[in-house]
C-alpha positions as CSV (number, residue, x, y, z in Angstrom):
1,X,85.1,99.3,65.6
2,X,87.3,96.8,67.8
3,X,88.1,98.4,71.2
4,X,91.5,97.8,73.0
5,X,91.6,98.0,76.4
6,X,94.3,97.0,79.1
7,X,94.4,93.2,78.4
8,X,95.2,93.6,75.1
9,X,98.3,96.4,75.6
10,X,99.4,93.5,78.0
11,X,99.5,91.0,75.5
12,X,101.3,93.5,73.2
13,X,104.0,93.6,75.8
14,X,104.6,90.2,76.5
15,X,102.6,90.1,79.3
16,X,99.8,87.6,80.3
17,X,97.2,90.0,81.3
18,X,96.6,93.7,82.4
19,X,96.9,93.0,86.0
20,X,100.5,91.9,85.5
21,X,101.2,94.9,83.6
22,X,100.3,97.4,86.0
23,X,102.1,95.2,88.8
24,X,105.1,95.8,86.9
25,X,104.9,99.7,86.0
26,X,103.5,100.5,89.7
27,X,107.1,97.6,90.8
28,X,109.1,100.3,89.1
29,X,107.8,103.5,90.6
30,X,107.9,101.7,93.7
31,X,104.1,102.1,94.3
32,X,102.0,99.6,96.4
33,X,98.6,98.3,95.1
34,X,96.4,97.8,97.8
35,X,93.2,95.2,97.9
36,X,90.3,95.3,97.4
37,X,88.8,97.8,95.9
38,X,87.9,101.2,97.4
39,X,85.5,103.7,95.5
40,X,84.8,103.3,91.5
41,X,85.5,105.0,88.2
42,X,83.5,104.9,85.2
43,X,85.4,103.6,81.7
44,X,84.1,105.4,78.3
45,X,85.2,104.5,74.9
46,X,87.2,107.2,73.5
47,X,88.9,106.6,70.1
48,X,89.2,102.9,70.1
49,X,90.6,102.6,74.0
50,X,88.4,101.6,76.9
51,X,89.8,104.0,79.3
52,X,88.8,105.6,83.2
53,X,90.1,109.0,84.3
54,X,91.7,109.3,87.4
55,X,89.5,111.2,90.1
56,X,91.7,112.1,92.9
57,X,92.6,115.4,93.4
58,X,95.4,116.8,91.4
59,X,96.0,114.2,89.0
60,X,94.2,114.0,85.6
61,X,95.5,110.7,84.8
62,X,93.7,108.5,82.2
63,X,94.6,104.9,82.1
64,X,93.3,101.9,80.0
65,X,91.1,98.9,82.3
66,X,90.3,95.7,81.1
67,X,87.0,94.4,80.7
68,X,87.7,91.4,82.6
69,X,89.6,92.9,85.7
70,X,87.5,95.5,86.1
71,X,90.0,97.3,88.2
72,X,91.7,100.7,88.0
73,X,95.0,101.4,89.2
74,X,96.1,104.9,87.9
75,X,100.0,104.9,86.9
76,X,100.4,108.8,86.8
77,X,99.9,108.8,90.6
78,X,100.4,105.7,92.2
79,X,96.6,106.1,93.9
80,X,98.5,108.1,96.5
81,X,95.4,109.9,97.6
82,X,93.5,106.3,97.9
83,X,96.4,105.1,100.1
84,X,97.2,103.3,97.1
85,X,94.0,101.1,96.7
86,X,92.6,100.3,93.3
87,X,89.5,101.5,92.2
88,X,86.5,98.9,91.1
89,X,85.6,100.0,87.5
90,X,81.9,100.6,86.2
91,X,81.8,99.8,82.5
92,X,80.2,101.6,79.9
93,X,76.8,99.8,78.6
94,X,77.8,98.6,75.4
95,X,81.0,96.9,77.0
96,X,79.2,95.6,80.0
């Protein structure tokens, strides 16, 4: 089974890569992304997408990450309660 993950939904957009694409949503929200990373997520494989669930408080987001950024950046709550810093991503085994 092919897995899609960030990168690719970039590409389907028009877009170079999933970094660029989350630049852009976060752009319109008006959300900062702050460097580096601070704290991790895990990715799983759930029906075909490589996605990591949001773990601050309150949220519940789920995004897509891309296998080669390896960086999580949730768009349902702008990392708010990470003072907007992304989160380093811990791939499942069979992706790593």
């Amino acid at each position: 089974m092919e897995i899609t993950d960030l990168d690719d939904l970039a590409h389907v957009r028009g877009m170079n890569d999933g970094r660029t694409f989350v630049a852009a949503q976060a752009a319109r929200q008006r959300w900062p992304i702050r460097r580096p990373a601070q704290g991790s997520v895990r990715a799983r494989v759930e029906l075909g997408r490589l996605l990591a669930d949001c773990p601050l408080p309150g949220c519940g987001g789920a995004e897509l990450v891309s296998r080669v950024d390896k960086e999580f950046y949730c768009l349902a709550c702008g990392m708010a309660g990470n003072d907007h810093y992304v989160m380093a991503v811990e791939l499942p085994e069979e992706e790593s």
